[in-house]
C-alpha positions in Angstrom: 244.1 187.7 -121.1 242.9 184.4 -122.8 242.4 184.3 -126.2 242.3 180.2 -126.8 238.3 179.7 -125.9 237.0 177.0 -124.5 234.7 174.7 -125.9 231.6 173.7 -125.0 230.3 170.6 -126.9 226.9 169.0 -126.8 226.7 165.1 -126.8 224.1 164.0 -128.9 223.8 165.0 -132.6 227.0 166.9 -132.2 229.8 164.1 -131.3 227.7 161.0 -131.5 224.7 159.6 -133.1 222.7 157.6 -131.2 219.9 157.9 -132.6 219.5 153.9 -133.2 220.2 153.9 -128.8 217.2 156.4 -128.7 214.8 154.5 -129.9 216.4 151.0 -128.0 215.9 152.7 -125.1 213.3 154.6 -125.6 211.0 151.5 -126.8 212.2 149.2 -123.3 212.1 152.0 -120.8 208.1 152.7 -122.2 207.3 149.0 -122.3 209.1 148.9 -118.6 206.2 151.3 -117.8 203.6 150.0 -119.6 203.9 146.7 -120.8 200.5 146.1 -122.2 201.6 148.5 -125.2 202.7 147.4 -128.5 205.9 148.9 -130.2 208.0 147.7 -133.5 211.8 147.3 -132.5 212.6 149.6 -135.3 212.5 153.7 -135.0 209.1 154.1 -136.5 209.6 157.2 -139.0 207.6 159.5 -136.6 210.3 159.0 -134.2 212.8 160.6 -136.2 211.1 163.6 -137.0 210.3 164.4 -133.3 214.2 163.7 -132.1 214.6 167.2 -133.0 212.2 168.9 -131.0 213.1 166.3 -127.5 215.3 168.2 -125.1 215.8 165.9 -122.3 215.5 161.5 -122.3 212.2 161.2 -119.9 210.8 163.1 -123.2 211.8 160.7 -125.6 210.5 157.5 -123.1 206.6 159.7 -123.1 207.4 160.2 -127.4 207.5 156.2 -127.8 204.4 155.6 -125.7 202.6 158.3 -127.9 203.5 156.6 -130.8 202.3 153.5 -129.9 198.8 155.3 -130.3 196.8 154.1 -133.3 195.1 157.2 -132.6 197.6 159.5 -132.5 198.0 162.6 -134.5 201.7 163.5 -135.5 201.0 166.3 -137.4 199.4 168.0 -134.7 202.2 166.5 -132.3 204.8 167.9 -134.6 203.0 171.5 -134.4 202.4 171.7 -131.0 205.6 169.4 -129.2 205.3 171.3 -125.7 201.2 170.9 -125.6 200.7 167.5 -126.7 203.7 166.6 -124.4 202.0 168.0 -121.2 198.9 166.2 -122.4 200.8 163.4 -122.6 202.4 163.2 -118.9 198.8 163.6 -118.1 197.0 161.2 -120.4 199.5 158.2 -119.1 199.7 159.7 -115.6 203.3 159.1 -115.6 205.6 162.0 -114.3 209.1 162.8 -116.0 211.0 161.9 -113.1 209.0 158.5 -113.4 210.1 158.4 -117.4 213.7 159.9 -116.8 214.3 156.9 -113.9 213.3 153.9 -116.7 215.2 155.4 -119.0 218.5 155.7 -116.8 217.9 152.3 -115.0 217.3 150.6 -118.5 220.6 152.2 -120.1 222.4 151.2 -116.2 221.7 147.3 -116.6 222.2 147.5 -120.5 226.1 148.8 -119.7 226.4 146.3 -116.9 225.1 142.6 -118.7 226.4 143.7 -122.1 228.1 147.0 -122.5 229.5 146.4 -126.5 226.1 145.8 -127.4 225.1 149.2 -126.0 228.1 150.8 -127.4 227.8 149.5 -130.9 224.3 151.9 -131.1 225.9 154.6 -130.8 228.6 155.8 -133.7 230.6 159.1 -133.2 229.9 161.4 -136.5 233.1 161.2 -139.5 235.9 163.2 -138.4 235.0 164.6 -135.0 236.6 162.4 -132.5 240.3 163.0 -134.6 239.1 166.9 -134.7 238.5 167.1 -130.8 241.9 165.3 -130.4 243.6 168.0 -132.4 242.0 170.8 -130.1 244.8 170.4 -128.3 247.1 171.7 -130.5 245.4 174.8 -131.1 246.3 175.7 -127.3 242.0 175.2 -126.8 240.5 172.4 -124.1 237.0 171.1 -124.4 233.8 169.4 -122.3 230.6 168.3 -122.4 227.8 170.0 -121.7 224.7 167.1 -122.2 221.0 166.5 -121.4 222.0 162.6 -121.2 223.4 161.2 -117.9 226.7 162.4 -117.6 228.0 158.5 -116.1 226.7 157.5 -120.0 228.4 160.3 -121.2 231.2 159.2 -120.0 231.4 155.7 -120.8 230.8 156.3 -124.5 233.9 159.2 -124.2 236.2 156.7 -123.1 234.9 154.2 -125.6 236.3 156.5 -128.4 239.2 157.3 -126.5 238.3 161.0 -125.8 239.3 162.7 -122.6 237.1 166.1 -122.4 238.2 168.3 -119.9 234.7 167.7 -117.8 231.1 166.5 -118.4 228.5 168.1 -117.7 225.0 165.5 -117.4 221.8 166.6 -116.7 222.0 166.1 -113.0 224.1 169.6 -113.0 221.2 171.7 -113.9 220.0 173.3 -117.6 222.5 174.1 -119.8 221.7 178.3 -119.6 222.3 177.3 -116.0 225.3 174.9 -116.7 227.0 177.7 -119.0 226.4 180.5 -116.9 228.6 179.1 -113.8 231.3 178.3 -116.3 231.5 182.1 -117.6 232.2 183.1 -114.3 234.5 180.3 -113.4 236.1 180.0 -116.5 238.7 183.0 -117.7 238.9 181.6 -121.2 235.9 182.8 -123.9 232.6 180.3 -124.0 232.1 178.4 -127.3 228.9 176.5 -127.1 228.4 173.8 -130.1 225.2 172.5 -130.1 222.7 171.0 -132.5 219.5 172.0 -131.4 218.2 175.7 -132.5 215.7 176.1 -129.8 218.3 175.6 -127.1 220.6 178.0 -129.0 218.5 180.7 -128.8 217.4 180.3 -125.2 221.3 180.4 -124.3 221.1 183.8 -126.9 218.3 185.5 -124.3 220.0 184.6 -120.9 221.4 187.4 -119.2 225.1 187.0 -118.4 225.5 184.8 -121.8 226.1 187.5 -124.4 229.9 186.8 -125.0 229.0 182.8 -126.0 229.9 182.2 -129.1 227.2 179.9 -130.3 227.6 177.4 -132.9 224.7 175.4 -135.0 225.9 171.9 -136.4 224.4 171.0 -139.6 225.1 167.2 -139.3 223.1 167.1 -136.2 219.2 166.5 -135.9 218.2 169.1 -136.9 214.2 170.1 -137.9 212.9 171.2 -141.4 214.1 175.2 -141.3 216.5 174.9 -138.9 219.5 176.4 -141.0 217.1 178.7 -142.5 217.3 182.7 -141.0 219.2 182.1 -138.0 219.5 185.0 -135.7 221.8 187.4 -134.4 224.8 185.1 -132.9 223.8 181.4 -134.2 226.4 180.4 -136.6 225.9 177.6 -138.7 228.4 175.3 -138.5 228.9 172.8 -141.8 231.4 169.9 -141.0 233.9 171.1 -143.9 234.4 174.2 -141.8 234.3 172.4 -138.3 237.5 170.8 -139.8 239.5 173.3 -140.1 241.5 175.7 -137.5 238.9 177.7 -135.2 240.4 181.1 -136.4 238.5 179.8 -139.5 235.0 179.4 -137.8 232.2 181.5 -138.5 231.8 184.5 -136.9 228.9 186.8 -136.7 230.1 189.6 -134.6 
């Protein structure tokens, strides 16, 4: 019987911020596309508020063209992300496996003609590389379960000196999907650590995922209300308590 789980960590807003790569790459894999469009080099403050509701990077490519709108309505983007976003694939008649290929070969020749450049946007949160090292100890392994390719996964991992037991990129399928082989595979318990709500609670109404213990990081990007009236098996999970032994982690059940 194992009682060590595993862990299941999202990239991200969980272990790293990249949120200053986002936008980099966001901003020359749109202007790749469409090069007639203007865009500052700096996040524009819209940006930030819709990192929270992107799941996967061809959306974030298809976010910077929409801000480049002098038209655009954020509010209404902000209230309706899924909506506007089909409207959007539509309205610049680029599909996401168009957006997700920029993005990928942008962030491929970035690596390859100046790879500490690329690094240094990126910055691993306070404490959590020296926390995931200390796993370990605790008798508990780790991976990486990430919407980002799993290659740039990788080479910000061994940047930091982290050696997860496996990464998961989006080329191995959804993370319901991703999760659900590894309960059958795996004998140890499921601990999925994640940052985004909406994906939490999808994992929450899979069939076959009711034993994950899922965890909500509140240092992550995170939407207004996200912490607020979580449900049934989404703990939230503050960095004070991530730093301390997982016999000490919340636990709803």
């Amino acid at each position: 019987m194992h009682t060590h789980p595993l862990l299941v960590f999202d990239f991200d807003g969980v272990l790293v911020d990249g949120m200053a790569e986002y936008w980099w790459s966001a901003r020359h894999a749109a202007l790749a596309l469409r090069p007639d469009q203007v865009l500052p080099e700096q996040a524009p403050p819209g940006f930030a508020q819709l990192r929270p509701l992107i799941h996967k990077g061809w959306e974030m490519v298809l976010a910077a063209l929409e801000l480049a709108r002098p038209d655009l309505d954020l509010d209404a983007y902000l209230a309706d992300y899924d909506g506007c976003t089909a409207a959007a694939v539509g309205r610049w008649q680029l599909e996401p496996a168009v957006l997700q290929d920029s993005l990928e070969n942008l962030r491929r020749r970035a690596i390859q003609e100046d790879p500490s450049a690329w690094l240094a946007l990126h910055h691993p949160y306070p404490g959590v590389p020296e926390r995931l090292q200390r796993l370990a100890e605790e008798g508990s392994d780790w991976l990486v379960l990430t919407t980002k390719g799993g290659a740039f996964a990788r080479e910000l991992l061994q940047a930091y000196g982290l050696k997860p037991q496996a990464v998961y990129g989006h080329e191995q399928g959804s993370k319901p999907e991703v999760l659900l082989r590894l309960s059958r595979e795996q004998p140890a318990p499921l601990w999925f650590v994640e940052d985004r709500r909406p994906t939490l609670e999808t994992v929450r109404r899979t069939r076959g995922l009711e034993a994950v213990r899922c965890f909500l990081v509140s240092w992550g990007y995170l939407g207004p209300g996200d912490r607020e009236q979580l449900p049934s098996g989404i703990e939230l999970l503050e960095p004070e308590r991530f730093a301390t032994p997982l016999a000490n982690w919340p636990d709803s059940r």
